[in-house]
PLY file of the C-alpha trace (Angstrom):
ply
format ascii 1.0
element vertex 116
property float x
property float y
property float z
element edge 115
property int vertex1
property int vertex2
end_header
0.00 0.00 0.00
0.93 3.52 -0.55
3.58 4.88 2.30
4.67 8.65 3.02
6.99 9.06 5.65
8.23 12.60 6.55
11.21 13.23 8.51
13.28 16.10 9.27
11.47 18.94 11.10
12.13 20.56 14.57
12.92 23.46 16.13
15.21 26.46 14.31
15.65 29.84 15.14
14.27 33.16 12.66
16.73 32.83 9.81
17.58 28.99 10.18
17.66 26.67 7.79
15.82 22.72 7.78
15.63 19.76 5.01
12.71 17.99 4.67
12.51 14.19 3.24
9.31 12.05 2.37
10.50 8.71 1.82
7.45 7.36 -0.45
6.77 3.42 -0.87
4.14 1.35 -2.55
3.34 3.07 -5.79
5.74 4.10 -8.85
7.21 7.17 -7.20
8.85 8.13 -10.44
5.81 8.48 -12.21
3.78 11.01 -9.74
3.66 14.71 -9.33
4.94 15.08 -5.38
3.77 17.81 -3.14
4.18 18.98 0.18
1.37 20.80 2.23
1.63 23.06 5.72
-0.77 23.52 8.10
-0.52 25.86 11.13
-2.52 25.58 14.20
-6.53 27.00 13.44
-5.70 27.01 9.82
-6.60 25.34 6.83
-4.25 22.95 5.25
-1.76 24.94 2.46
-0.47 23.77 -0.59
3.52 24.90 -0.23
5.05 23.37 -3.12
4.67 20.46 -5.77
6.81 18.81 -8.23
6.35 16.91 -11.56
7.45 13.11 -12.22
10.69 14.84 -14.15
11.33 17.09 -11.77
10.96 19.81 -14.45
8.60 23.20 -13.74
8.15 23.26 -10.31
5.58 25.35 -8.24
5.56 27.20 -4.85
2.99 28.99 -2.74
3.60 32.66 -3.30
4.59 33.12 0.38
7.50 30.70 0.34
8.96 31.13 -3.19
13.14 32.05 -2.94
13.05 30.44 0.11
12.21 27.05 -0.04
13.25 24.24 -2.57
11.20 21.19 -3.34
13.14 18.12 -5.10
13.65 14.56 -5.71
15.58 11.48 -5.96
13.48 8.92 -8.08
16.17 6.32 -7.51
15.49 6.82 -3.51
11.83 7.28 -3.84
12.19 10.29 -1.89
11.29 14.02 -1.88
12.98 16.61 -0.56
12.13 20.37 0.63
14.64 22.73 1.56
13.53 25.28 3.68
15.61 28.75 4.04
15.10 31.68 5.62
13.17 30.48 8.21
10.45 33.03 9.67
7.76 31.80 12.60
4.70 32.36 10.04
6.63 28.94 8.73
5.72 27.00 11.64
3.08 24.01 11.08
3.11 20.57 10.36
4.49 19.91 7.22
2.95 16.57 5.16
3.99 15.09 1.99
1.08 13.92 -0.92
0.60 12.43 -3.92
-2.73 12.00 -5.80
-2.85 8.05 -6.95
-5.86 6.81 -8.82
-7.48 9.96 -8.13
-7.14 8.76 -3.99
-4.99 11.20 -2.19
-2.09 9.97 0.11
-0.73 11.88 3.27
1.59 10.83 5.83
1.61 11.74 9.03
3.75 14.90 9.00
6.61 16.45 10.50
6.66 19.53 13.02
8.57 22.36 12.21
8.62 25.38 14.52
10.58 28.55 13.80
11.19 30.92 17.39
13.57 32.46 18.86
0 1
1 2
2 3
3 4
4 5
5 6
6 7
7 8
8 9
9 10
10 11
11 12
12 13
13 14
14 15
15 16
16 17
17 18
18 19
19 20
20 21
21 22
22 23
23 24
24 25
25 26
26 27
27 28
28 29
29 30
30 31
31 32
32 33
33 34
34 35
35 36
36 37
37 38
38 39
39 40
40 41
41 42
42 43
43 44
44 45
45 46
46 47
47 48
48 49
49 50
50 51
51 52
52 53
53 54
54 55
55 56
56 57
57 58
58 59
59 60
60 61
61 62
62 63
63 64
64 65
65 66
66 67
67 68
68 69
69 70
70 71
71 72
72 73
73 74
74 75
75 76
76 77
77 78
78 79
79 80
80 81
81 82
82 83
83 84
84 85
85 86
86 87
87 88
88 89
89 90
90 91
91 92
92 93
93 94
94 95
95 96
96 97
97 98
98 99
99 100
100 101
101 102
102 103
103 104
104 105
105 106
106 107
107 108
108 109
109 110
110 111
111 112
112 113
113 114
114 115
């Protein structure tokens, strides 16, 4: 069955830096568009960024772009976000996803939390 596992978060200070993975099992990761989402405590789930099966044109939520970097290793079935520039309107719980069969897939998440 379809696995996400997110690893990676914690606690950095304003400015800080964190890498993200998603280490993705059961499906043909090479073949999906991957995507990571955010959501922050009394808010709505956010899309942050998403990348095609080639890793070619990549997208990014407005408030996040030239900071972070989604990317990924189809030979480790993995996914990767790179997250500069930290600021505390970054903090949430960050989840990987991929649409299968139109089904969507989540894992559990990962907690980042930018402070000082």
């Amino acid at each position: 069955q379809v696995q996400l596992v997110e690893s990676g978060g914690g606690l950095v200070q304003p400015g800080g830096s964190l890498r993200l993975s998603c280490a993705a099992s059961g499906f043909t990761f090479s073949s999906y568009t991957m995507r990571w989402y955010r959501q922050a405590p009394g808010r709505e789930r956010e899309l942050v960024a998403a990348i095609p099966s080639a890793g070619s044109s990549t997208n990014y939520a407005d408030s996040v772009k030239g900071r972070f970097t989604i990317s990924r290793d189809n030979a480790k079935n993995t996914v990767y976000l790179q997250m500069d520039s930290l600021k505390p309107e970054d903090t949430a719980v960050y989840y990987c996803n991929v649409v299968r069969s139109r089904r969507e897939y989540w894992g559990r998440g990962t907690q980042v939390t930018v402070s000082s």
